[in-house]
C-alpha positions, -999 to 999 in steps of 0.1 A, spaced: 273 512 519 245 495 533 255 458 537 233 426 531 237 420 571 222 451 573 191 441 557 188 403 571 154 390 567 143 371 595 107 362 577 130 352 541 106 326 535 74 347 537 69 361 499 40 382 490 37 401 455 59 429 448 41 460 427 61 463 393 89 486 389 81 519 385 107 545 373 89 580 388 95 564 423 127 556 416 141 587 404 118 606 434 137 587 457 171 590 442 163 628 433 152 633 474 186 618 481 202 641 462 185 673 474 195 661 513 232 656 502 227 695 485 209 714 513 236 695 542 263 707 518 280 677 509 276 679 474 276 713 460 253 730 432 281 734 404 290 691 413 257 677 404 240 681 368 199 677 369 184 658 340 171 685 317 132 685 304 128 653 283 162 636 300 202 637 295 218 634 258 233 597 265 251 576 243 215 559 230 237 539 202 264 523 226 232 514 249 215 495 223 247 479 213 255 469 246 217 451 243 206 473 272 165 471 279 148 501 267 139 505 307 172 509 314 180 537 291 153 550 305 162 556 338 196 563 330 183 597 310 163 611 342 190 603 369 211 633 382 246 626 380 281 643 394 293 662 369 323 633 358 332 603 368 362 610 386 347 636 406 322 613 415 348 583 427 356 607 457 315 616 463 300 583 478 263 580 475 265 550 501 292 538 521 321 529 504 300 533 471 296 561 444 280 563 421 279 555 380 281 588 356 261 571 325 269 605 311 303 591 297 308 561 278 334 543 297 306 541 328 277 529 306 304 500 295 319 502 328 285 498 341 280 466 326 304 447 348 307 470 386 326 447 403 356 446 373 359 478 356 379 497 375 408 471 375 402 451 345 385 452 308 345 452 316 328 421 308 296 441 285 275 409 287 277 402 325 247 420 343 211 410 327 195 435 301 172 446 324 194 456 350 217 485 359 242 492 386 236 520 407 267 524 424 302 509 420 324 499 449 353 522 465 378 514 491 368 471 490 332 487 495 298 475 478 280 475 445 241 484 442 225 463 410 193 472 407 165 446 384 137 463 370 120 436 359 116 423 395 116 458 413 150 441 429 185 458 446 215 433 449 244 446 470 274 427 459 296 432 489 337 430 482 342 415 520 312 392 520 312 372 488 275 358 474 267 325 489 277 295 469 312 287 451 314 309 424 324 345 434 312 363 406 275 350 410 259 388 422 225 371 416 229 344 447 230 374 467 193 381 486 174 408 468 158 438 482 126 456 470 143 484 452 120 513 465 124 504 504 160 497 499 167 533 485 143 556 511 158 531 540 194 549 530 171 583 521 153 579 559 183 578 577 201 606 561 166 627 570 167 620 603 206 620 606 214 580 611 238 592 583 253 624 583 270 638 551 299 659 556 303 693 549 337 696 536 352 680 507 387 673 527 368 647 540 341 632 519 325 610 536 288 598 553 292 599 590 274 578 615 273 564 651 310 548 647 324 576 647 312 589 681 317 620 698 323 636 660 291 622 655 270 634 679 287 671 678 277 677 644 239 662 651 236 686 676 248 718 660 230 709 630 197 698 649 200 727 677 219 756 661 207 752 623 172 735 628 178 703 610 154 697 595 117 717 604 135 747 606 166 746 590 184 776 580 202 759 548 219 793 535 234 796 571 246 764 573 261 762 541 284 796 551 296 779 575 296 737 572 331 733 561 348 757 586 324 737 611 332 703 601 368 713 602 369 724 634 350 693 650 370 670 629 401 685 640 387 696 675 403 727 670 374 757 679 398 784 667 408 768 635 399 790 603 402 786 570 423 799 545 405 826 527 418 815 494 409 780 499 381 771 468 363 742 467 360 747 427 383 733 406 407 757 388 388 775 354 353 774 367 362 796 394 364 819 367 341 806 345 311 785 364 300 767 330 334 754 326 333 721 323 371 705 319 394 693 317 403 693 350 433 684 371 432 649 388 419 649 424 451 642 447 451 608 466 
């Protein structure tokens, strides 16, 4: 996940006047994001469900009882979401971060309170109205809480606590204009600051730190697929995972097992099955 250090602002004190929120660029941004992490094969077709024409069926009446701003609900119908929840807490969408399913109750309530749901009952009255969280921190990682009403992110970071005393005040944090913060993170997957992996052994978004892994998949995607003016997707995604594999492991040999799926069992029979499914190992 991005980290506040990595958005310091040395000119803090210079304000100028944000344009309003505006939920088409939003969910242009976020859907962009989304059709990277599909064409570099991190997320595959059957994990991700598109809003339909007119948005997702939500849970409208736990929304309003929750005293969510119409805004909100809003954006919550026309965002594409991984198929469930738990499929989506080993899919980050940043570092260390994955993202919310408001497709099932428990995340819209969950939703409420990021930093707290996962280990404790939410608190359904602790973000504002008019604001939603994004993402949800994994592994001690980060949560994105996004404010329409002032076009805002907050990243409430589990290893770097908002300024002040109290440690559950997400609002001390500094906020980022919402649109640049999203197509910063959809920039540097484009141009491969962030690389997503291609097999779901190890889920992850790849960068720098990770050195000579790194660099081999830039090239091969960037020199034998033609990331990304002249990329031959269909290619790439025949053979990402066996690729990724075999850099990761730095074994050039190393195959797969041919009855190795990455669909979970009963949609490999069926591709509109949708559950219940086993739970992901840990």
């Amino acid at each position: 996940m991005s980290t506040n250090a990595d958005h310091e602002d040395p000119i803090a004190n210079f304000h100028v006047s944000r344009i309003p929120y505006n939920e088409d660029t939003i969910v242009k941004i976020i859907n962009e994001t989304y059709h990277l992490y599909q064409q570099l094969n991190y997320i595959a077709t059957w994990e991700l469900i598109w809003p339909p024409e007119g948005g997702h069926v939500i849970n409208q009446a736990l929304c309003e009882e929750l005293h969510l701003d119409p805004a909100v609900i809003s954006l919550m119908k026309r965002l594409p979401y991984i198929r469930w929840s738990q499929l989506a807490s080993d899919i980050p969408f940043m570092r260390f971060s994955r993202p919310f399913v408001y497709l099932e109750d428990d995340e819209i309530r969950g939703g409420r309170d990021p930093d707290r749901f996962q280990v404790d009952e939410p608190r359904i009255d602790f973000l504002l109205p008019h604001e939603i969280a994004l993402t949800c921190s994994t592994d001690e990682g980060s949560s994105a809480i996004m404010d329409l009403k002032e076009n805002t992110i907050r990243v409430w970071d589990f290893n770097d606590g908002p300024p002040g005393d109290d440690p559950d005040n997400y609002r001390a944090y500094p906020p980022f204009h919402a649109p640049t913060f999203l197509s910063t993170h959809l920039e540097k997957i484009r141009s491969l600051e962030i690389i997503p992996s291609g097999t779901r052994n190890v889920r992850d978004l790849w960068d720098k730190h990770y050195e000579e892994e790194y660099l081999k998949i830039k090239r091969t995607l960037q020199e034998q697929f033609g990331w990304p003016y002249d990329f031959r997707e269909e290619e790439w995604k025949a053979v990402a995972k066996v690729t990724w594999e075999r850099i990761i492991r730095d074994e050039p040999d190393f195959e797969l097992d041919p009855d190795d799926s990455d669909l979970p069992p009963g949609m490999e029979e069926d591709p509109d099955f949708n559950g219940p499914f086993p739970q992901t190992p840990r």
